[in-house]
Phi, psi and omega in degrees: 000141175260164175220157229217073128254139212248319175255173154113280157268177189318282187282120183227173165275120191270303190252156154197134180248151158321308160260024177214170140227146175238122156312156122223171150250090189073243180266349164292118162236176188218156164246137177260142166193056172220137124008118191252158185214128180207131191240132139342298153236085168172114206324159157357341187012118141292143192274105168324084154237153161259355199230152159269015151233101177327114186301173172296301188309320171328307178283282201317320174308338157308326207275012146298344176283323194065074175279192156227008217178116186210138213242078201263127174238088173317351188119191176293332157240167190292127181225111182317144146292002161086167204275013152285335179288311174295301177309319165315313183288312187312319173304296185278033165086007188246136181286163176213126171273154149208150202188173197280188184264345173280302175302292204297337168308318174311293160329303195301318189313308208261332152286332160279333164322281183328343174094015199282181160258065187265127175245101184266126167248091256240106156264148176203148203056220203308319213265314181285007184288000000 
């Protein structure tokens, strides 16, 4: 499915597949089908996860972007990261969603349009299944 914003942040989701999502930046896109890190402004990251359920450290390790926001896209389907992980974003002040990875590509679309300071972290491909 494609998805259509045109203004607001750098890094936006152009596309999204069961095994890919594709960036763009302006007219550029890139495609993925690894585990994601996606900032508005700031390029692509891959997300070190190896599991299809992320360790604590995995998340934690977001909160060095300093979000105000963090947007964990489980995969094809919705999976919590369980309440230590929520409890962690809460402690430092970052709010935390978790959805499947397609409503969070959306989501993430429609907040950084907005200007927010949103980090969506992405299973995709194998991990994401």
């Amino acid at each position: 499915m494609k998805i259509q914003i045109e203004r607001g942040a750098s890094y936006r989701v152009h596309a999204y597949e069961a095994a890919s999502v594709t960036v763009a930046r302006g007219e550029q896109t890139q495609a993925f089908d690894a585990p994601l890190v996606l900032q508005p402004d700031a390029a692509p990251l891959p997300w070190a996860v190896t599991e299809a359920t992320p360790a604590m450290a995995d998340f934690e390790a977001l909160l060095a972007h300093k979000p105000e926001l963090v947007i964990y896209g489980s995969g094809a389907r919705l999976r919590f990261p369980g309440g230590p992980v929520m409890q962690m974003f809460h402690r430092h002040g970052v709010g935390f969603e978790a959805m499947d990875t397609f409503a969070a590509c959306r989501t993430y679309n429609v907040l950084s349009h907005e200007g927010r300071r949103v980090l969506a972290a992405l299973l995709i491909g194998p991990l994401g299944a």
